[in-house]
N, CA, C, O and CB atoms as a CASP TS submission, in Angstrom:
PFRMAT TS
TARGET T0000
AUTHOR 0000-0000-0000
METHOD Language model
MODEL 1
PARENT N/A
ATOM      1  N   UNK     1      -4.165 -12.814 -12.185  1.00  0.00           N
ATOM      2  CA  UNK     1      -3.766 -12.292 -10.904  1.00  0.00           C
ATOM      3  C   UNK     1      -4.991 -12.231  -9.997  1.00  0.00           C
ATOM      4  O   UNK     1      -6.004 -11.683 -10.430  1.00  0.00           O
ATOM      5  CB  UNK     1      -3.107 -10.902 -11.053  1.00  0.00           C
ATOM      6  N   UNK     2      -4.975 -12.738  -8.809  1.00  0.00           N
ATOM      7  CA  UNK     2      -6.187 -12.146  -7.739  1.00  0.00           C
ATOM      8  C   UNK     2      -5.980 -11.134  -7.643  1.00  0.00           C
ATOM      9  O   UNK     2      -5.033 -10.495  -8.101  1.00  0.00           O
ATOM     10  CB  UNK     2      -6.390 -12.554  -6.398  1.00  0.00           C
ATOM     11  N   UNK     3      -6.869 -10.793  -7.001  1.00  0.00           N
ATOM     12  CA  UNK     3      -6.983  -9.316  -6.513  1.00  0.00           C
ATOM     13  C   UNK     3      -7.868  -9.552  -4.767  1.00  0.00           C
ATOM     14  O   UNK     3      -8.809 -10.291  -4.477  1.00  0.00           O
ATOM     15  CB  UNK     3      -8.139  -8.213  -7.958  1.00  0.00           C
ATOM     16  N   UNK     4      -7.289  -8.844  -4.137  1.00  0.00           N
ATOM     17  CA  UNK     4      -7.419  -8.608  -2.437  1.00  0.00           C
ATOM     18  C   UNK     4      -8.712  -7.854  -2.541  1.00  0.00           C
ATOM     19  O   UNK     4      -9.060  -6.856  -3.172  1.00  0.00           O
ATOM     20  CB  UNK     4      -6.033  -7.594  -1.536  1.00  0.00           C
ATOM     21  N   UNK     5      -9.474  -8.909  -1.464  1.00  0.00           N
ATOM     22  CA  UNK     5     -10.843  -7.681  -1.055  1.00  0.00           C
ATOM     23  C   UNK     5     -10.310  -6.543  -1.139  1.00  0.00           C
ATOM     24  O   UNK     5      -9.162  -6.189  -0.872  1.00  0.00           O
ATOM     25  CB  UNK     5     -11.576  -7.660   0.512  1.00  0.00           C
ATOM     26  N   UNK     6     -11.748  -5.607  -1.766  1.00  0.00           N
ATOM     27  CA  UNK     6     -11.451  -3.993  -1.000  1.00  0.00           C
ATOM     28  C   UNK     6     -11.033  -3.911   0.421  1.00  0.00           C
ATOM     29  O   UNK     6     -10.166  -3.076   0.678  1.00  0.00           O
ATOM     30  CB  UNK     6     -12.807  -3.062  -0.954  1.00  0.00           C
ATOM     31  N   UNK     7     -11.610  -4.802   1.609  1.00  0.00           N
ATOM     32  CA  UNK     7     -11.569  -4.248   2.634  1.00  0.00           C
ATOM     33  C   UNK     7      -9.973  -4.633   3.165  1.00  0.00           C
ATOM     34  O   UNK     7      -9.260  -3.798   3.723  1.00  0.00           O
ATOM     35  CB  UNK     7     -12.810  -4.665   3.455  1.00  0.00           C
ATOM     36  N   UNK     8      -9.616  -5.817   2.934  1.00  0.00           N
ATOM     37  CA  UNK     8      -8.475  -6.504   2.958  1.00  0.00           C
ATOM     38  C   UNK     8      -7.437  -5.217   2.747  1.00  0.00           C
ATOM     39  O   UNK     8      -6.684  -4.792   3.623  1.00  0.00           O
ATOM     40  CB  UNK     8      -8.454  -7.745   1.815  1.00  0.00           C
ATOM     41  N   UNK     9      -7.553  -4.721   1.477  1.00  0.00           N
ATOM     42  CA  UNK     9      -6.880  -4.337   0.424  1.00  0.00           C
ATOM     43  C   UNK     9      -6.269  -2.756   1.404  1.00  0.00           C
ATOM     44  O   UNK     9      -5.149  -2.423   1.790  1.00  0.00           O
ATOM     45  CB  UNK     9      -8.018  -4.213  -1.188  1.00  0.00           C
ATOM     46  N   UNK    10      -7.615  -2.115   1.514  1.00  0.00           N
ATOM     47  CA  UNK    10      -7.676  -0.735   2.282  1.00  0.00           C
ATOM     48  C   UNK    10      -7.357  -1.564   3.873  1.00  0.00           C
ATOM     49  O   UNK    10      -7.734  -0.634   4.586  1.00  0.00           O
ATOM     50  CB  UNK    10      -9.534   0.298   2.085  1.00  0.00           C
ATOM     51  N   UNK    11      -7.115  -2.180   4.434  1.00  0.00           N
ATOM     52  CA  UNK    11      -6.706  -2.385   5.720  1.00  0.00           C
ATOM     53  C   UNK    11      -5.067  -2.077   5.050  1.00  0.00           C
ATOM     54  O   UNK    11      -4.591  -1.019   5.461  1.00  0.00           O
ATOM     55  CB  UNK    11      -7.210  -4.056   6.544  1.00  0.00           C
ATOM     56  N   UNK    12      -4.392  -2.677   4.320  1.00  0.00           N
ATOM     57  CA  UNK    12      -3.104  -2.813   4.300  1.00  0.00           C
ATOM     58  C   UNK    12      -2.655  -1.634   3.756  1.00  0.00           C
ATOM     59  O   UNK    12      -1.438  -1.548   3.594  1.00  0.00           O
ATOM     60  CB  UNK    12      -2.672  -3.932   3.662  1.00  0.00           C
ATOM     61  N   UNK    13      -3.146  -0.971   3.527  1.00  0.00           N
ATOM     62  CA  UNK    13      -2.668   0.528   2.725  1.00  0.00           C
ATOM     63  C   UNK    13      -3.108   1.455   4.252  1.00  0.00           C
ATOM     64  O   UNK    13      -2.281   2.262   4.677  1.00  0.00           O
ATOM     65  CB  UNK    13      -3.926   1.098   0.801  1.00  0.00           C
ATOM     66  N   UNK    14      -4.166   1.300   4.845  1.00  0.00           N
ATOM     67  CA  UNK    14      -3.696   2.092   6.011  1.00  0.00           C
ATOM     68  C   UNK    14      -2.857   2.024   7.269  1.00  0.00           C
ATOM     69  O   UNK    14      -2.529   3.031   7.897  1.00  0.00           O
ATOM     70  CB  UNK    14      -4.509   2.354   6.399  1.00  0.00           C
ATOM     71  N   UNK    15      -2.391   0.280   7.747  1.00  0.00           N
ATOM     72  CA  UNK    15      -1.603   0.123   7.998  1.00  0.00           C
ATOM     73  C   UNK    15      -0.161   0.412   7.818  1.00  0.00           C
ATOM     74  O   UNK    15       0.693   0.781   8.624  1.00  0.00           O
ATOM     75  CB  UNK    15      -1.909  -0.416   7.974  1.00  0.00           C
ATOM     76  N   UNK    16      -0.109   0.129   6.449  1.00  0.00           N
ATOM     77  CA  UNK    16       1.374   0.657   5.964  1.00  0.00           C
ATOM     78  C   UNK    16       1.319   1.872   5.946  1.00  0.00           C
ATOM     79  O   UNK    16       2.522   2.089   6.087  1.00  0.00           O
ATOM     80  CB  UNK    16       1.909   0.270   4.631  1.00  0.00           C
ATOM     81  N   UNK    17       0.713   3.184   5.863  1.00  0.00           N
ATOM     82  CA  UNK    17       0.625   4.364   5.900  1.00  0.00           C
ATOM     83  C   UNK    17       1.097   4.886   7.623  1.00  0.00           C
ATOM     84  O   UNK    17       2.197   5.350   7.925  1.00  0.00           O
ATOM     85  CB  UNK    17      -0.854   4.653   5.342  1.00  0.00           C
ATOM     86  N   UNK    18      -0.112   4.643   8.608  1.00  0.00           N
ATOM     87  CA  UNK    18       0.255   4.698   9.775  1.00  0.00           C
ATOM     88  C   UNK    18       2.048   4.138  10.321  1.00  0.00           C
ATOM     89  O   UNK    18       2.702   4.614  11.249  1.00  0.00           O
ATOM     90  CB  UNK    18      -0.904   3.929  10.320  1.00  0.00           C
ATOM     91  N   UNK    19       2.269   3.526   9.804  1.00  0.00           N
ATOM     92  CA  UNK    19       3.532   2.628  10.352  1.00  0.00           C
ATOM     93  C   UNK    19       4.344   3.628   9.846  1.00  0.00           C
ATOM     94  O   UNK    19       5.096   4.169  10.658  1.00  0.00           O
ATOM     95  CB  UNK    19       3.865   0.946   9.774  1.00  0.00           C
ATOM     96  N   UNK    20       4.371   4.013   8.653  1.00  0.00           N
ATOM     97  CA  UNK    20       5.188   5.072   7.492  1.00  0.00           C
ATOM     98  C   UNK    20       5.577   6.708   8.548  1.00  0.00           C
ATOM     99  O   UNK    20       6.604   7.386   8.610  1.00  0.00           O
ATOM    100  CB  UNK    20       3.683   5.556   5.723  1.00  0.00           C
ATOM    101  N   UNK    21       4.129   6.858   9.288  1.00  0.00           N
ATOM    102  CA  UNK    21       4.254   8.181   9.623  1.00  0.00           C
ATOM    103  C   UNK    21       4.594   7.797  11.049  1.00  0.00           C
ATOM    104  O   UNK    21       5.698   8.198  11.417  1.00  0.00           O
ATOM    105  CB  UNK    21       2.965   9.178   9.332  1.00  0.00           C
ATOM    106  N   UNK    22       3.718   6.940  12.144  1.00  0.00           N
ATOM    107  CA  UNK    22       4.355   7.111  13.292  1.00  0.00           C
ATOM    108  C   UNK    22       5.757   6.576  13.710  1.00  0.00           C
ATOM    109  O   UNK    22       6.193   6.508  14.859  1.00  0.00           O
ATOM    110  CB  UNK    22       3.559   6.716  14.056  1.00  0.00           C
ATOM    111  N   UNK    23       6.502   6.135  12.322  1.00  0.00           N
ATOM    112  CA  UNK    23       7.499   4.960  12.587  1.00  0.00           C
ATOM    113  C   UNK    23       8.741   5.541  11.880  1.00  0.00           C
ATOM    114  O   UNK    23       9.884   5.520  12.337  1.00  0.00           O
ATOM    115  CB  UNK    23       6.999   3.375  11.932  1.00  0.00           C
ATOM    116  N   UNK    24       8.300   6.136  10.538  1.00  0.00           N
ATOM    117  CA  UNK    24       9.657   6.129   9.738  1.00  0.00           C
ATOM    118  C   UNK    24      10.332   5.759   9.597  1.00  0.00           C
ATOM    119  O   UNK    24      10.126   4.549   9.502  1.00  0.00           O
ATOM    120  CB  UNK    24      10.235   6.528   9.650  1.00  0.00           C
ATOM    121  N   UNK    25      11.436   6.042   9.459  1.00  0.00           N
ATOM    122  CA  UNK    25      13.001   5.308   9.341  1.00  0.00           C
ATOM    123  C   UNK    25      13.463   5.141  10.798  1.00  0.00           C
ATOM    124  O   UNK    25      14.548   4.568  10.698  1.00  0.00           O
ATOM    125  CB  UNK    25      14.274   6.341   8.440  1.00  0.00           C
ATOM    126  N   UNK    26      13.245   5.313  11.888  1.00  0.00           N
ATOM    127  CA  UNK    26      13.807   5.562  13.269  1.00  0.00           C
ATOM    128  C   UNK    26      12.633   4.762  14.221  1.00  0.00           C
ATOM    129  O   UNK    26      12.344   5.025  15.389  1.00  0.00           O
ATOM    130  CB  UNK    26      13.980   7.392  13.630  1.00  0.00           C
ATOM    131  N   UNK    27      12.077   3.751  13.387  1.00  0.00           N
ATOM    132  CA  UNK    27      11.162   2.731  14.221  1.00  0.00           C
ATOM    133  C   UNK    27      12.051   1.692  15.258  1.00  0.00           C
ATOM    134  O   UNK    27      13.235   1.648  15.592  1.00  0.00           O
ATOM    135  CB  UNK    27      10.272   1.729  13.053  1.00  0.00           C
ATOM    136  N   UNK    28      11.081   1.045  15.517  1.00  0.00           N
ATOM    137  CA  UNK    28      11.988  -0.327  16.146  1.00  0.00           C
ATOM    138  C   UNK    28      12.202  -1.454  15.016  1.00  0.00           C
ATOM    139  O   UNK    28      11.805  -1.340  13.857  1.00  0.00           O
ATOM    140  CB  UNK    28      11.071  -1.173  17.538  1.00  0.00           C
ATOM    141  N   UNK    29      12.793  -2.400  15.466  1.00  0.00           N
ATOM    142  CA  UNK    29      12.826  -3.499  14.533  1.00  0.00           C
ATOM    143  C   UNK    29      11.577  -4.026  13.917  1.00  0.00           C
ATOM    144  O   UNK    29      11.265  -4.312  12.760  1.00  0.00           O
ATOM    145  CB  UNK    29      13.412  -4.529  15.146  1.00  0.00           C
ATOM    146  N   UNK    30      10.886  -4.065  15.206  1.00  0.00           N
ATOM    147  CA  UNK    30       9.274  -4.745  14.624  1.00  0.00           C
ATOM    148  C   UNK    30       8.933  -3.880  13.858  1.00  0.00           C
ATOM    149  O   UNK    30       8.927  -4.327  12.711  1.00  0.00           O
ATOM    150  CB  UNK    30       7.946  -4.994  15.656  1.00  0.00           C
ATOM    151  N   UNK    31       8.613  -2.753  13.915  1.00  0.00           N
ATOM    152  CA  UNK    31       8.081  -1.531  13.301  1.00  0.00           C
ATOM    153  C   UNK    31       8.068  -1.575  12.129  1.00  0.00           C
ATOM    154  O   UNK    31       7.056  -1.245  11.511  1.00  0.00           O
ATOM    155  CB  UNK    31       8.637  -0.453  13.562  1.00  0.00           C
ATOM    156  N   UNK    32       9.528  -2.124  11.321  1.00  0.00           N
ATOM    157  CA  UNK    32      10.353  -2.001  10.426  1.00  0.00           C
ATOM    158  C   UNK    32       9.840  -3.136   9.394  1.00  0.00           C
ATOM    159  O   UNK    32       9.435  -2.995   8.240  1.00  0.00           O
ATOM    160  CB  UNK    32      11.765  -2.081  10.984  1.00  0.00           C
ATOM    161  N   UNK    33       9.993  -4.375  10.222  1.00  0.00           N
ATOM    162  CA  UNK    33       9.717  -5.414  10.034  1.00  0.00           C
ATOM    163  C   UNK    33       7.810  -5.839   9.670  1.00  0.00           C
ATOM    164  O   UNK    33       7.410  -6.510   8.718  1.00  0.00           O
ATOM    165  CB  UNK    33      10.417  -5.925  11.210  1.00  0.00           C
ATOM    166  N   UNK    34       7.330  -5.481  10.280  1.00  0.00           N
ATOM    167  CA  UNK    34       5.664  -5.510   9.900  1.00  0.00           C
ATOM    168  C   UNK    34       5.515  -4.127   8.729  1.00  0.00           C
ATOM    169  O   UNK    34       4.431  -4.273   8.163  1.00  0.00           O
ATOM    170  CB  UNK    34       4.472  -5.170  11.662  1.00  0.00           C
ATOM    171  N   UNK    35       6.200  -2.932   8.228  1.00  0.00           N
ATOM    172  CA  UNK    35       5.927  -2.361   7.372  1.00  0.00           C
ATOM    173  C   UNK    35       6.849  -3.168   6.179  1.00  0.00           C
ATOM    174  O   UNK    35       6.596  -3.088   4.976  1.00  0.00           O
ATOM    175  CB  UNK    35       6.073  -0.950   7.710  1.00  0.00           C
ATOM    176  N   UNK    36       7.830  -3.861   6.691  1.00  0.00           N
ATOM    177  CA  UNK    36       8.338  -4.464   5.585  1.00  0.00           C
ATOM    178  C   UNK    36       7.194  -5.928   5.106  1.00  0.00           C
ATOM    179  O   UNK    36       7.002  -6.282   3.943  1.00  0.00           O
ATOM    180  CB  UNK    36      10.019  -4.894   6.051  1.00  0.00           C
ATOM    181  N   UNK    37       6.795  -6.341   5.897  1.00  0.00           N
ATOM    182  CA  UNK    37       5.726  -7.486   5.876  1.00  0.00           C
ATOM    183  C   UNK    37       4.615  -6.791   4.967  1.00  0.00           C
ATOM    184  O   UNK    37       4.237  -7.497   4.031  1.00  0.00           O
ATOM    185  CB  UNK    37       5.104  -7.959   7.530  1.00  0.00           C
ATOM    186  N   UNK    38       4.001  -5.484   5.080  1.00  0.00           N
ATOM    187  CA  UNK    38       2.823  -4.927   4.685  1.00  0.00           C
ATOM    188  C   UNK    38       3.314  -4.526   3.143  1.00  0.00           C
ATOM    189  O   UNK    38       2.510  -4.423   2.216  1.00  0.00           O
ATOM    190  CB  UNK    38       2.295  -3.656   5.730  1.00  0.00           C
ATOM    191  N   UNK    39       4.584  -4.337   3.017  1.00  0.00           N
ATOM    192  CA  UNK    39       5.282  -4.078   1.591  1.00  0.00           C
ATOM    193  C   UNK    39       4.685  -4.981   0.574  1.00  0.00           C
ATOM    194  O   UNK    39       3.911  -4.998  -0.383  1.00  0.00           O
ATOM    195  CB  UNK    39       6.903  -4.352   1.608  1.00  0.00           C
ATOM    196  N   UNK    40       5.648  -5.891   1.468  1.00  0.00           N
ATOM    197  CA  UNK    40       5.159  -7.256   0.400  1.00  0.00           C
ATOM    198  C   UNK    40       3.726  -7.359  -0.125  1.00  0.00           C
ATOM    199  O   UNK    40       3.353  -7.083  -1.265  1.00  0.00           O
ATOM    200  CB  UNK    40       5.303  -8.719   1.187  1.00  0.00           C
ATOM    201  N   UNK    41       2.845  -7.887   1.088  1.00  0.00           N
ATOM    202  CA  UNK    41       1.095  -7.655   1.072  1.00  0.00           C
ATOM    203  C   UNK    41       0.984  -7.493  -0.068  1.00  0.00           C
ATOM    204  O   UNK    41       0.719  -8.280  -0.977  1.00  0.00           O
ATOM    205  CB  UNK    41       0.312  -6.448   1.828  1.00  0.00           C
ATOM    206  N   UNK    42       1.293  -5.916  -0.044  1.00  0.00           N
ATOM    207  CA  UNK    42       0.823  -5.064  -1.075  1.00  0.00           C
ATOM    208  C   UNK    42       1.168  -4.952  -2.458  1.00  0.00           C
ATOM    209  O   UNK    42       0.431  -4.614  -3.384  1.00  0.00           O
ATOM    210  CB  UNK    42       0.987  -4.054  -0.711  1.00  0.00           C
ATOM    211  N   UNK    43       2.117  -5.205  -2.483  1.00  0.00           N
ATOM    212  CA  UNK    43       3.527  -6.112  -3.735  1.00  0.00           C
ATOM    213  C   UNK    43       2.451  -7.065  -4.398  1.00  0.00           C
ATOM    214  O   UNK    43       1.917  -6.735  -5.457  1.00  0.00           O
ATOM    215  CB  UNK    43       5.254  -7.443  -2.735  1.00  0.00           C
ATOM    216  N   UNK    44       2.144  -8.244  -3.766  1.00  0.00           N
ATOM    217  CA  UNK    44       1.620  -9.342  -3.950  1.00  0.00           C
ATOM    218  C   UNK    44       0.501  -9.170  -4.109  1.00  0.00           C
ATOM    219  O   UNK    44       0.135  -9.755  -5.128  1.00  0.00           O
ATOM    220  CB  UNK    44       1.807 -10.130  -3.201  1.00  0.00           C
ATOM    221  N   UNK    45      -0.695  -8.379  -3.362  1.00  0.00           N
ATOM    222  CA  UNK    45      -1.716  -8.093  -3.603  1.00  0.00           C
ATOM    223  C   UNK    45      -1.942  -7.077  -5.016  1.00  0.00           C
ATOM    224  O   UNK    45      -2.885  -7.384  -5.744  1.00  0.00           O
ATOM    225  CB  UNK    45      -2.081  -7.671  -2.409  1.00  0.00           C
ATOM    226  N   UNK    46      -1.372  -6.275  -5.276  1.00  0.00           N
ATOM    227  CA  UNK    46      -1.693  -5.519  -6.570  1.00  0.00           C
ATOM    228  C   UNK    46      -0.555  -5.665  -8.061  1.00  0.00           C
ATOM    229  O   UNK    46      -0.304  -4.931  -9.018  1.00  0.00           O
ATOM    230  CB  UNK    46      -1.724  -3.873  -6.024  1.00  0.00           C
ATOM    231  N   UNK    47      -0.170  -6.793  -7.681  1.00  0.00           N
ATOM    232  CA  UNK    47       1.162  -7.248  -8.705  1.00  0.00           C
ATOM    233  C   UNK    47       1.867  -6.201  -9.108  1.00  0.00           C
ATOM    234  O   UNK    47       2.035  -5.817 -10.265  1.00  0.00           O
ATOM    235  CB  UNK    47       0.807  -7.964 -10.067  1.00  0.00           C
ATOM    236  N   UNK    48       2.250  -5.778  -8.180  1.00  0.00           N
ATOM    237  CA  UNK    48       3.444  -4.494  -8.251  1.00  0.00           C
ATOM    238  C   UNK    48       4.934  -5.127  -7.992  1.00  0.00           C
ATOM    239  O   UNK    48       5.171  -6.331  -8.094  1.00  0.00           O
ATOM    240  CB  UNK    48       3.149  -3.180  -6.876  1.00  0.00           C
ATOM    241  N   UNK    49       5.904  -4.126  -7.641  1.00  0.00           N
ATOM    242  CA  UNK    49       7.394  -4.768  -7.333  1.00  0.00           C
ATOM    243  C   UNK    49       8.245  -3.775  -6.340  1.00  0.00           C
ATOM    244  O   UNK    49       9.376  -3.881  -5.866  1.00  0.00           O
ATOM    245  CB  UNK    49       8.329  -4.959  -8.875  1.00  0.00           C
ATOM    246  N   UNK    50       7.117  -2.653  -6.210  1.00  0.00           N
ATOM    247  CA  UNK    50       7.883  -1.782  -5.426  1.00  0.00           C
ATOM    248  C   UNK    50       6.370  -0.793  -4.559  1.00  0.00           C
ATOM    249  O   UNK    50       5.375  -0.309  -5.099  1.00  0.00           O
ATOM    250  CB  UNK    50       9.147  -0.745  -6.658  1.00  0.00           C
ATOM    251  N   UNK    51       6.776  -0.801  -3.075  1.00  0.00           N
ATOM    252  CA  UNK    51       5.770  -0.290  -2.356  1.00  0.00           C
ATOM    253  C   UNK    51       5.045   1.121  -2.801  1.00  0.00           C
ATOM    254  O   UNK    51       4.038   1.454  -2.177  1.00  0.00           O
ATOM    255  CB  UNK    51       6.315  -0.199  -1.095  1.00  0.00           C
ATOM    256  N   UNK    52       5.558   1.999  -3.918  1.00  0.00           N
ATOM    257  CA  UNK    52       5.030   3.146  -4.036  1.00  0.00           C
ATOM    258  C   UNK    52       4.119   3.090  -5.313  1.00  0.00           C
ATOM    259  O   UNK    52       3.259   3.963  -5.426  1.00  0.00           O
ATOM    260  CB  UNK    52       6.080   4.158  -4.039  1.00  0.00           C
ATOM    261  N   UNK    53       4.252   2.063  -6.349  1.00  0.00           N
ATOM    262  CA  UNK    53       3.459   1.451  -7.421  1.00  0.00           C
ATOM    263  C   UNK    53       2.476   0.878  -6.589  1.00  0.00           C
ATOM    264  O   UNK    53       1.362   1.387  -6.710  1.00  0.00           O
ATOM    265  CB  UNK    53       4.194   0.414  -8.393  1.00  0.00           C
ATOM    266  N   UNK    54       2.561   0.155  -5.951  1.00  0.00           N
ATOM    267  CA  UNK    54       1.465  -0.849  -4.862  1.00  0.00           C
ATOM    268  C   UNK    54       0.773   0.354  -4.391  1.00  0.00           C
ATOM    269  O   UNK    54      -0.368   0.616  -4.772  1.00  0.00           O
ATOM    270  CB  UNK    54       2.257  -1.932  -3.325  1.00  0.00           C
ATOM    271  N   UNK    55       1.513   1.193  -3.463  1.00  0.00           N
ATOM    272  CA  UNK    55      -0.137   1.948  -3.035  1.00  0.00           C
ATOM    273  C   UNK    55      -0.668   2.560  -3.818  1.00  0.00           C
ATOM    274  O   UNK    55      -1.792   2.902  -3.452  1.00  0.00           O
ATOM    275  CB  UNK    55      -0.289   2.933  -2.013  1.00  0.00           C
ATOM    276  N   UNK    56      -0.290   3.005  -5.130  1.00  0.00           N
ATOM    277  CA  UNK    56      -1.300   3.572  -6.592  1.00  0.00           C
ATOM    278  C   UNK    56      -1.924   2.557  -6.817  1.00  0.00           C
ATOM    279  O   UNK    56      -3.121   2.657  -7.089  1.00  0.00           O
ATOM    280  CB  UNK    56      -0.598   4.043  -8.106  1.00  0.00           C
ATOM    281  N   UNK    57      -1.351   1.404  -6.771  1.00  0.00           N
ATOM    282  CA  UNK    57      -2.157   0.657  -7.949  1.00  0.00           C
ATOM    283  C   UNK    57      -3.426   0.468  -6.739  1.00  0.00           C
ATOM    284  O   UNK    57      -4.591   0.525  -7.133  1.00  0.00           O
ATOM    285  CB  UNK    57      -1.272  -1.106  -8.808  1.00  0.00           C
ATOM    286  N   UNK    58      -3.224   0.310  -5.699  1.00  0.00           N
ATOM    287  CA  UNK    58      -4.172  -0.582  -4.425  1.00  0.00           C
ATOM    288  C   UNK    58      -5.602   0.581  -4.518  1.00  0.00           C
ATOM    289  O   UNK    58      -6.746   0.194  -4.757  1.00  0.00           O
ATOM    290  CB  UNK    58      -3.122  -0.605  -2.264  1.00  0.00           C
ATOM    291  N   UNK    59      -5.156   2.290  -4.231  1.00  0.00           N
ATOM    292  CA  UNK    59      -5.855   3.008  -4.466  1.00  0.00           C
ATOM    293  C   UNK    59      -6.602   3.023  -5.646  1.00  0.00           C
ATOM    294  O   UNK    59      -7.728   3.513  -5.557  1.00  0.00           O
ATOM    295  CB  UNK    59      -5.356   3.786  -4.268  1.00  0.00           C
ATOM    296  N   UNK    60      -6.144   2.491  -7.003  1.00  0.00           N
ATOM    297  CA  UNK    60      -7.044   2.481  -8.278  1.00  0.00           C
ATOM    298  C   UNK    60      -8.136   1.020  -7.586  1.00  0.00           C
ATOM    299  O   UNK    60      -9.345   0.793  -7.636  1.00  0.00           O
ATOM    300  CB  UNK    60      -5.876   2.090 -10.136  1.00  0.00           C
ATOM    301  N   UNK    61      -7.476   0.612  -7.245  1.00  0.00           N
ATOM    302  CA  UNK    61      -8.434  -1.040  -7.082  1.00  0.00           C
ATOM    303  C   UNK    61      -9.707  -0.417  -6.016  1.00  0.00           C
ATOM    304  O   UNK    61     -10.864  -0.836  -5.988  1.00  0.00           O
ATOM    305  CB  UNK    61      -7.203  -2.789  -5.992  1.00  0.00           C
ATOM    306  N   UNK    62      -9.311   0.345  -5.435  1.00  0.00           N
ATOM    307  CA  UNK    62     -10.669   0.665  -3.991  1.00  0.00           C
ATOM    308  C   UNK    62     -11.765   0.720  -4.893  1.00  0.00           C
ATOM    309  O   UNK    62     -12.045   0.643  -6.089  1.00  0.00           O
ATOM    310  CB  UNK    62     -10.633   2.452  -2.845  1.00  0.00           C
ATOM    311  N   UNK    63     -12.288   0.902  -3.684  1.00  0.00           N
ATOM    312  CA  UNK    63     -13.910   1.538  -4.626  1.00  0.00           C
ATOM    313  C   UNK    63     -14.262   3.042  -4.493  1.00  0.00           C
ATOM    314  O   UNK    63     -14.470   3.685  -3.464  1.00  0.00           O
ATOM    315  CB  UNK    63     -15.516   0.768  -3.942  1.00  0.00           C
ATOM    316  N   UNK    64     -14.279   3.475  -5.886  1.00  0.00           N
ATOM    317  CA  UNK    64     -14.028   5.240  -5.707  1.00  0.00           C
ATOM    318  C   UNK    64     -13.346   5.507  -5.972  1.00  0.00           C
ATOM    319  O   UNK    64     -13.079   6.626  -5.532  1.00  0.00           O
ATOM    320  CB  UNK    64     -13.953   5.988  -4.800  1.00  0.00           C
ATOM    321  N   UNK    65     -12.329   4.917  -6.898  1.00  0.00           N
ATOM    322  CA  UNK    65     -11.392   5.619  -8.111  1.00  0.00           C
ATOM    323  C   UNK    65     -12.327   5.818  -9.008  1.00  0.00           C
ATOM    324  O   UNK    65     -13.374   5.391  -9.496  1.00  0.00           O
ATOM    325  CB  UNK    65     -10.128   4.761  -8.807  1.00  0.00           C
ATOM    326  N   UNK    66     -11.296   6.876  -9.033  1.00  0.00           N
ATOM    327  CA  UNK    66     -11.978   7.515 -10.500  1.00  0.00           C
ATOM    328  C   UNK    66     -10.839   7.528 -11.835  1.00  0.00           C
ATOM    329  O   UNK    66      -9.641   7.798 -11.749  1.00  0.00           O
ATOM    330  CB  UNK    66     -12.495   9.374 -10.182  1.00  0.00           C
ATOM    331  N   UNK    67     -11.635   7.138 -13.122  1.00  0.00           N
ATOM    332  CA  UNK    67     -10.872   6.640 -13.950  1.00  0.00           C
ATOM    333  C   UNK    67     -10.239   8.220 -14.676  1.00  0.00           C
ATOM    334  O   UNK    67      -9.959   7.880 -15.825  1.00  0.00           O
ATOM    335  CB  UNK    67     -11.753   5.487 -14.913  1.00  0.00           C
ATOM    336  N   UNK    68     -10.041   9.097 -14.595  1.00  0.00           N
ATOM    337  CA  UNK    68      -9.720  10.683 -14.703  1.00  0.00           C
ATOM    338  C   UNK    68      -8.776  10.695 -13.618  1.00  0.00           C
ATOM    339  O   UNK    68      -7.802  11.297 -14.068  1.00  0.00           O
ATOM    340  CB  UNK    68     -11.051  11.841 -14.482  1.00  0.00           C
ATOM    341  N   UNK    69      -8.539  10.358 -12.441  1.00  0.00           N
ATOM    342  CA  UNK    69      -7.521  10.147 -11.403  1.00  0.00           C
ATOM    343  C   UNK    69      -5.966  10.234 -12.250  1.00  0.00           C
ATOM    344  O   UNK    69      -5.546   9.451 -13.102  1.00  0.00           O
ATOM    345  CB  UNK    69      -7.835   8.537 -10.600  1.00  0.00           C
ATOM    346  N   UNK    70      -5.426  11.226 -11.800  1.00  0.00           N
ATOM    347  CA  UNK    70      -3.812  11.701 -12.258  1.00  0.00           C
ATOM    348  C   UNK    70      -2.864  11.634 -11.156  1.00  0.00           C
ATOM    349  O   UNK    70      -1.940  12.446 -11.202  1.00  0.00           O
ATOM    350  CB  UNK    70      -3.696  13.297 -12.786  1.00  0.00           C
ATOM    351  N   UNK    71      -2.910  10.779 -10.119  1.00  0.00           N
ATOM    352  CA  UNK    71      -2.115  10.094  -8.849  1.00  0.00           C
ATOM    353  C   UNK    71      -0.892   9.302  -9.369  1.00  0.00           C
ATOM    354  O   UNK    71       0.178   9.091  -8.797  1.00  0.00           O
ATOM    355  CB  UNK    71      -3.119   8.986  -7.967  1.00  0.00           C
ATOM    356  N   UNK    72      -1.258   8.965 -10.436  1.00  0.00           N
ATOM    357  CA  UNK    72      -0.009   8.476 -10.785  1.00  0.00           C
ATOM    358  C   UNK    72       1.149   8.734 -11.312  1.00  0.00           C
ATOM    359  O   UNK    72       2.141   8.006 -11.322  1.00  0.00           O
ATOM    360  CB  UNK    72      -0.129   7.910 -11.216  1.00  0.00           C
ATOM    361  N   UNK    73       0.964  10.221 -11.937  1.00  0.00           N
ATOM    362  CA  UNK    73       1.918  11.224 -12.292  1.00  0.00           C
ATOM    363  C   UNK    73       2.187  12.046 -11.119  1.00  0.00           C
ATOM    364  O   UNK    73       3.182  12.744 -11.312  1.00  0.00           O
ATOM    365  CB  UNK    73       1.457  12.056 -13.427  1.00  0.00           C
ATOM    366  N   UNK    74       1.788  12.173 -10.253  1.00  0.00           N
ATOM    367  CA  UNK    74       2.057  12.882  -8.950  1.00  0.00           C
ATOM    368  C   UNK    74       3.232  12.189  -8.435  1.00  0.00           C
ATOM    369  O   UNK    74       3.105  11.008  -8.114  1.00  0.00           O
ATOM    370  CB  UNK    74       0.837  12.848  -7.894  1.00  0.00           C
ATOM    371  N   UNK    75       4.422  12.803  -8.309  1.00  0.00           N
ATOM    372  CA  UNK    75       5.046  12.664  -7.229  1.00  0.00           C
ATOM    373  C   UNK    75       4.939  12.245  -5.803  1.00  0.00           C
ATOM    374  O   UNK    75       5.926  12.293  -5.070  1.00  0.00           O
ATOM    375  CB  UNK    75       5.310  13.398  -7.225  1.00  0.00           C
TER
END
């Protein structure tokens, strides 16, 4: 599997984050559509299958995880 620059990597996890909060469910189409685009990204970038595995896994990939990190049992 590749793996996405860090910087690459952390652009698309704060993108999709921002879009998440100023957009939600009550975005516009585009809105909808470029967080659905950033899904994927992130899908594809951390060989995940679902956007909430992807941003764990993307966060373990940064630099500055820590291998003691319990994010993934978090709700």
């Amino acid at each position: 599997m590749l793996l996405a620059h860090p910087v690459v990597l952390w652009g698309l996890v704060r993108e999709y984050e921002a879009l998440k909060v100023l957009h939600g469910e009550d975005g516009s189409a585009q809105a909808r559509q470029r967080m659905d685009d950033l899904a994927y990204s992130l899908c594809l970038s951390t060989g995940t299958q679902d956007i909430d595995a992807a941003l764990i896994a993307a966060r373990y990939q940064l630099p500055g995880a820590r291998p003691q990190d319990d994010s993934v049992l978090a709700d």
